[in-house]
C-alpha positions as CSV (number, residue, x, y, z in Angstrom):
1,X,-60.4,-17.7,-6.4
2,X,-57.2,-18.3,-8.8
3,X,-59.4,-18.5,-11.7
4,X,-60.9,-15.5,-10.9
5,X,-57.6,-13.9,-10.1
6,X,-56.3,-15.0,-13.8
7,X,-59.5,-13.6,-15.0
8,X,-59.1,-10.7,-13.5
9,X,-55.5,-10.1,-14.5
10,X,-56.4,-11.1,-18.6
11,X,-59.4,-8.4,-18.2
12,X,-57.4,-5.8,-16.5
13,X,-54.8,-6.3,-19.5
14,X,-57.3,-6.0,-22.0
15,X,-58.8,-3.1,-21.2
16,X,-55.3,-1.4,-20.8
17,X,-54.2,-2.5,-24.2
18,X,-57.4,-1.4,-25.8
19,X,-57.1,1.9,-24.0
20,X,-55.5,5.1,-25.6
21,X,-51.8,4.8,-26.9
22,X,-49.3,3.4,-25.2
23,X,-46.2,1.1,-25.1
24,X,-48.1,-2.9,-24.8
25,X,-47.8,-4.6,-21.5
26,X,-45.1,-7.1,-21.4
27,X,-45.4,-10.8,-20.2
28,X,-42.6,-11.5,-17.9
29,X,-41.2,-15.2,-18.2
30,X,-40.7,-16.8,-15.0
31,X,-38.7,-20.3,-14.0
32,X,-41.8,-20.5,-11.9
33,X,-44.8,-22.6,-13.7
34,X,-48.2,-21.6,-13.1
35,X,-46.9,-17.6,-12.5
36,X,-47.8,-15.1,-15.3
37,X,-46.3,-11.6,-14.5
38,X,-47.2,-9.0,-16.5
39,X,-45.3,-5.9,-16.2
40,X,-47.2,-2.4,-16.7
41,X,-45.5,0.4,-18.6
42,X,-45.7,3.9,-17.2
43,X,-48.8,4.9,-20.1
44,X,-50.5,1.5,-19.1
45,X,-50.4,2.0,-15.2
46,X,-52.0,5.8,-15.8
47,X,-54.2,4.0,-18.2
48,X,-55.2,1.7,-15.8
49,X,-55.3,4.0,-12.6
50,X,-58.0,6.1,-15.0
51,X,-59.8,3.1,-15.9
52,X,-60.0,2.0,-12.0
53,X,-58.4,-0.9,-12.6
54,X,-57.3,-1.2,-9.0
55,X,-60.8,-1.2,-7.7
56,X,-61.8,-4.5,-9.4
57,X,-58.8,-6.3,-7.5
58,X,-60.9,-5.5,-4.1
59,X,-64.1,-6.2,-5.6
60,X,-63.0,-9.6,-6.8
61,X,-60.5,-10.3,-4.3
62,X,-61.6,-8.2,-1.1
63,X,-58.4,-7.3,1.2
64,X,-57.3,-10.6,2.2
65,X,-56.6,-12.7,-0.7
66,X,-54.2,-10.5,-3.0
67,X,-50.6,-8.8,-2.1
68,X,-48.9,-5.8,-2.4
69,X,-45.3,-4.9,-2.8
70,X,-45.1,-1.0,-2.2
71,X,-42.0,1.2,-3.6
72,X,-39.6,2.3,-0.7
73,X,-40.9,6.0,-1.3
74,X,-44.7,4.5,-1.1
75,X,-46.5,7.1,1.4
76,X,-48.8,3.8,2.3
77,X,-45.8,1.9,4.0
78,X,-46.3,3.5,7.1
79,X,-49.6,1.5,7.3
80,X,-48.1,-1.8,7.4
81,X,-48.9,-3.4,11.1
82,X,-48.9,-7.1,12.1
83,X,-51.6,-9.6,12.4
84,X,-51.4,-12.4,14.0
85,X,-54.0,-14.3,12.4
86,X,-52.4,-14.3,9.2
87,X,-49.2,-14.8,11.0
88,X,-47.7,-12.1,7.8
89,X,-47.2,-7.9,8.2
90,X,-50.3,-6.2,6.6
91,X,-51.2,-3.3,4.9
92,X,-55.0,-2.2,4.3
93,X,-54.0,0.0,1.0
94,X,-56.1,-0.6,-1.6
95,X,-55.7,-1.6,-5.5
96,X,-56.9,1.6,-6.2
97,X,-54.4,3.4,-3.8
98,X,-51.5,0.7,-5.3
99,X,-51.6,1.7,-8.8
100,X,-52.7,5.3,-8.8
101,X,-49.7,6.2,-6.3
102,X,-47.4,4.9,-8.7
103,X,-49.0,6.2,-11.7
104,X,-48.5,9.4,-10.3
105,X,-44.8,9.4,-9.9
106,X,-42.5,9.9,-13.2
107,X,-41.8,6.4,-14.8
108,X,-43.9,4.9,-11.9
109,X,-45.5,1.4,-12.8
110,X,-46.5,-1.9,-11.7
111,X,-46.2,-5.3,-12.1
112,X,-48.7,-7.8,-11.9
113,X,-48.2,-11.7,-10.6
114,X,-50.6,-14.1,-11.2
115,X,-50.4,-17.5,-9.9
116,X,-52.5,-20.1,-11.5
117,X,-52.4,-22.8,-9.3
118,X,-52.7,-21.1,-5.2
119,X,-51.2,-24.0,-3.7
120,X,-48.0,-22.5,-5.5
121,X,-49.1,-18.9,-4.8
122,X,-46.3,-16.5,-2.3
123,X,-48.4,-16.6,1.4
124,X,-51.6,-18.1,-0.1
125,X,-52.4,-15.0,-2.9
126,X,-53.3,-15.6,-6.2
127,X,-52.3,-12.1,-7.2
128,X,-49.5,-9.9,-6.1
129,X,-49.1,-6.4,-7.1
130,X,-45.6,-4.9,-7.0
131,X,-45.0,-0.6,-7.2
132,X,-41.5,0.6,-8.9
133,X,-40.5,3.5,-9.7
């Protein structure tokens, strides 16, 4: 599933940096190896809401094996619950849902982490999307 996760992440870049005109994603260094984070701009996470970019992350990954990092303001916090199997607070937003909300507020973007190797990943997910804005 990390493979496909990095895959997923290099596609997803791609097809925002080949989209219309905007400033380039920027690739975060971390003291962390096997991590790439790539860090949206505002024009590339409304690029990549209107591509759908957050709909491959559930095709790919379904609901359990990526995580989310909503804004304080995020209208989808108030779906966070517990579960006890995963022994972690949950939230059943979508990629979708992720990026578009923060697409949609001024100077709202995201930023992507992709760990390589999922024995390192945070809680077990290759892929962690984080809102700011």
């Amino acid at each position: 599933m990390a493979g496909a996760a990095f895959s997923l992440a290099v596609a997803t870049g791609g097809a925002i940096l080949a989209g219309p005109p905007a400033q380039a994603a920027r690739i975060v260094e971390t003291s962390q190896p096997g991590v790439v984070v790539i860090e949206l701009s505002h024009a590339d996470t409304v690029a990549a809401a209107h591509l759908g970019a957050g709909r491959v992350i559930n095709a790919v990954l379904g609901n359990d094996y990526w995580g989310v990092i909503l804004d304080n303001d995020s209208r989808y916090r108030a779906g966070a619950y517990y579960r006890p199997d995963k022994a972690a607070s949950w939230n059943d937003v979508t990629g979708h849902q992720v990026i578009s909300e923060a697409a949609a507020h001024p100077g709202g973007r995201v930023v992507i982490a992709v760990y390589v190797d999922r024995t390192e990943s945070l809680n077990g997910h290759p892929l962690w999307i984080q809102q700011v804005w």
